[in-house]
N, C-alpha and C positions, 0 to 999 in steps of 0.2 A: 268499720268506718267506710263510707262513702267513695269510692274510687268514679271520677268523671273521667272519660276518654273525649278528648276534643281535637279540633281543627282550627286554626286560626290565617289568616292572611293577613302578611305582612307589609304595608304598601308598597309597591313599587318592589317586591323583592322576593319571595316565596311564599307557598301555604306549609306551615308546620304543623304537626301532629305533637300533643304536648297528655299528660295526664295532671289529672291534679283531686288533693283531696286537702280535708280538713277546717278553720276556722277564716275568717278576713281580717280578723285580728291582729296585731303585732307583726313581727319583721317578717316576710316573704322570704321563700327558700326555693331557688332556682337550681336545678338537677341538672349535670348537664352529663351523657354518655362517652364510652371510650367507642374508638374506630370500629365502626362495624356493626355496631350497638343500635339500642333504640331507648326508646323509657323505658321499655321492658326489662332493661339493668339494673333499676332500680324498682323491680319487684316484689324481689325478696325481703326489701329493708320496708317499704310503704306499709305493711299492717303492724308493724311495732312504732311508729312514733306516734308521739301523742295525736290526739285528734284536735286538738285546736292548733296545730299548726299548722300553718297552709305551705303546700311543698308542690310547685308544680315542676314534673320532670319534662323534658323535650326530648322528639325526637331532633333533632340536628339535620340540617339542610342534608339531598343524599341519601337519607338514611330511612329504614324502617318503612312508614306511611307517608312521610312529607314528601316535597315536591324534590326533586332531582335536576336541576341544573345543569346546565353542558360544563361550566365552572364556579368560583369561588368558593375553594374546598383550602383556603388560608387562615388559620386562626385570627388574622382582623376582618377575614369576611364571615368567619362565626359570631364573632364577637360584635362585630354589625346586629345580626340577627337578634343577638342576645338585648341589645337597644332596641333594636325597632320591637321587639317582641313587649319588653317591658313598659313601650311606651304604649302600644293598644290596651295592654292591659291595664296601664296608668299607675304602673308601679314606678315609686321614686325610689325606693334603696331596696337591696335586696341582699341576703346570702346566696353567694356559689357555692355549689357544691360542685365540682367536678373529680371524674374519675380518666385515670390516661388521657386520652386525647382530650377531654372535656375538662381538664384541669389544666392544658396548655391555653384552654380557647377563655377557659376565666381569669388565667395570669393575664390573657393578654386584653380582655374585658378590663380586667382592674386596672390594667396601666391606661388604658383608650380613656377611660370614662370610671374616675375613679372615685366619684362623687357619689355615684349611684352603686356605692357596694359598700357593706354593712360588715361583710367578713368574705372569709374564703375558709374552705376546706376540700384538698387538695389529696388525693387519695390515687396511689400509682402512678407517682408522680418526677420528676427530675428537673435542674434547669433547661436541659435542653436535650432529646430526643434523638437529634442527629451525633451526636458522640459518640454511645456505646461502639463499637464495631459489629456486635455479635448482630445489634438490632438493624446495623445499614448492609450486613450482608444477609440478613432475612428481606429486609428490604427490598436488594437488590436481584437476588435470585428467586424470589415467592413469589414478591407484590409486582413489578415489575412488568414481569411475561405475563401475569395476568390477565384473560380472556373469558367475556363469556359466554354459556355458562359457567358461573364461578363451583369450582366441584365443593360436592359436601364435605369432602376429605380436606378440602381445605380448610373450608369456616371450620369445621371440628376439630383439626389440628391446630387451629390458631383460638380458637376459645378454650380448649385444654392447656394452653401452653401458660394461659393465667391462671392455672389452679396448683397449690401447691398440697392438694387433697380433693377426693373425688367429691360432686354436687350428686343431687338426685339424678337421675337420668332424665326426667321429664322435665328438669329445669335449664340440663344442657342442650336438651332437643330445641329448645321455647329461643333459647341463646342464639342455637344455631341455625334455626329457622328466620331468626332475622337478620343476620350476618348475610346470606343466601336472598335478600331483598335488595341488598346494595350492590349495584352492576359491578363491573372490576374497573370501570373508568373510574369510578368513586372512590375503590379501593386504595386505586394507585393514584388520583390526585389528592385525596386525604392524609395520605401513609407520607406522598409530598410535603404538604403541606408542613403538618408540624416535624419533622424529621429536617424540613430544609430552612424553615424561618429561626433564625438565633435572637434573642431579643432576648435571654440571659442575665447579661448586664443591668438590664430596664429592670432587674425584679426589684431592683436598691428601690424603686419609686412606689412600690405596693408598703402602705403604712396599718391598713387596716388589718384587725386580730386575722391568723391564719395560724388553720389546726392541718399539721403533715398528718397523712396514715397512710403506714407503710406496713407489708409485709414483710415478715423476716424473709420468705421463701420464692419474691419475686423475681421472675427471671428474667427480666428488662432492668429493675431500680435497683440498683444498689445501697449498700448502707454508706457510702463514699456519697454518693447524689443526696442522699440524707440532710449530711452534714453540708454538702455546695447549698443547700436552698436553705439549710437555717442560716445560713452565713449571709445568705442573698438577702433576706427577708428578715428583716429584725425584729419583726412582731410573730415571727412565724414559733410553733411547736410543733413535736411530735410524739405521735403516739402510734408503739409498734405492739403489730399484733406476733405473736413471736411463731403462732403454727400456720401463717397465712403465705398466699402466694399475692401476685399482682392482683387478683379480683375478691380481694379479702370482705367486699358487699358481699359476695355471693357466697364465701364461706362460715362468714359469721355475720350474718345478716341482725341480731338482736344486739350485737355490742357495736357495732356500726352505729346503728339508730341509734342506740343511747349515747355516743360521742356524740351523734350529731345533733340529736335535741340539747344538750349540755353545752356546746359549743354556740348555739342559737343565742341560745338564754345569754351566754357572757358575754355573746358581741353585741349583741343589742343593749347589753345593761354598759358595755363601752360606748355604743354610738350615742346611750341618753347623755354622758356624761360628757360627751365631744362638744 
């Protein structure tokens, strides 16, 4: 299958870096990455889903190849992005896919602009970020002092730290090669961003199908956060992978794809019938 690498500019807002492959056909599926990330996250999952489905992933403002900003690294200034993005493109509904960070910036897409979302599938995910303790004192002692050069030792110890089983080596290198794109100003006003916005509450307002995957073995989400977001989200499921960590794309990249083409297909045959 066809993989495009593109650039787009956003008016009045930034140039994104996005990939995209597949058909124009039927319901669009918008990729969005965790902190640190780029579409490159969603690499290992792109050669198993079908080819007639069109999936373009983004790099996210900050990040990867797109443009970097002095600010707006807040999940509604993502979520901006994720409208203006869809509107060059001329897309009216779409599926989110988000993972970590990218699954706070589509909760908070679905509550902004909640017309234009078809589904959600929300992968390494919680209501809210800043809770855990273990995560605001990584937070505070890692991200924080952060300067750069950002060391390798870091991006590799924080892309390890979502594996709850080792990846090929050359797929953790590809990982951490782009982590090491993102300055530490980015680091630390991203790591901000969702860790310090609560909007929790607001999920009561998300109506559309939403598919949880979680890791049995993640070391951020708990099976307690599990349970807060189906509670939050009453359209919400879950589906746990029970040998995964936080970045369960990257450890089971073929049963990923196949929840997520599965879950396309059901929310789309909900939004015919909406």
């Amino acid at each position: 299958m066809k993989l495009t690498l593109r650039q787009i500019q956003l008016p009045g807002r930034v140039r994104l870096e996005f990939a995209e492959q597949g058909g124009r056909s039927g319901t669009p599926v918008i990729a969005l990455h965790g902190v640190t990330d780029s579409w490159r996250s969603f690499e290992p999952v792109l050669p198993h889903l079908p080819s007639e489905l069109r999936v373009m992933a983004l790099t996210q403002r900050g990040h990867g190849d797109s443009d970097k900003p002095a600010g707006g690294y807040r999940p509604a200034d993502f979520a901006a992005d994720i409208a203006a993005f869809m509107d060059v493109m001329e897309i009216e509904r779409a599926v989110l896919v988000g993972h970590s960070m990218g699954s706070v910036n589509a909760m908070r897409f679905a509550i902004d602009h909640p017309s234009r979302v078809a589904g959600l599938l929300l992968a390494g995910t919680m209501p809210w970020f800043g809770r855990p303790p273990e995560l605001m004192a990584y937070h505070r002692e890692q991200i924080v002092p952060l300067a750069d050069p950002v060391p390798d030792t870091v991006a590799r110890d924080f892309q390890q730290s979502t594996l709850a089983r080792p990846i090929a080596a050359s797929m953790l290198d590809r990982f951490v090669a782009e982590s090491l794109k993102v300055p530490a100003r980015v680091w630390r006003a991203s790591f901000a961003g969702f860790t310090d916005d609560d909007f929790s509450l607001r999920l009561r307002e998300i109506e559309v199908p939403t598919l949880i995957v979680w890791g049995r073995h993640d070391a951020f989400c708990s099976a307690t956060d599990q349970e807060a977001m189906l509670g939050l989200i009453r359209t919400a499921r879950l589906v746990e992978y029970s040998d995964a960590g936080h970045a369960m794309h990257w450890e089971e990249p073929q049963r990923f794809a196949l929840d997520l083409s599965r879950f396309v297909t059901s929310a789309a045959a909900s939004a015919a019938l909406a």
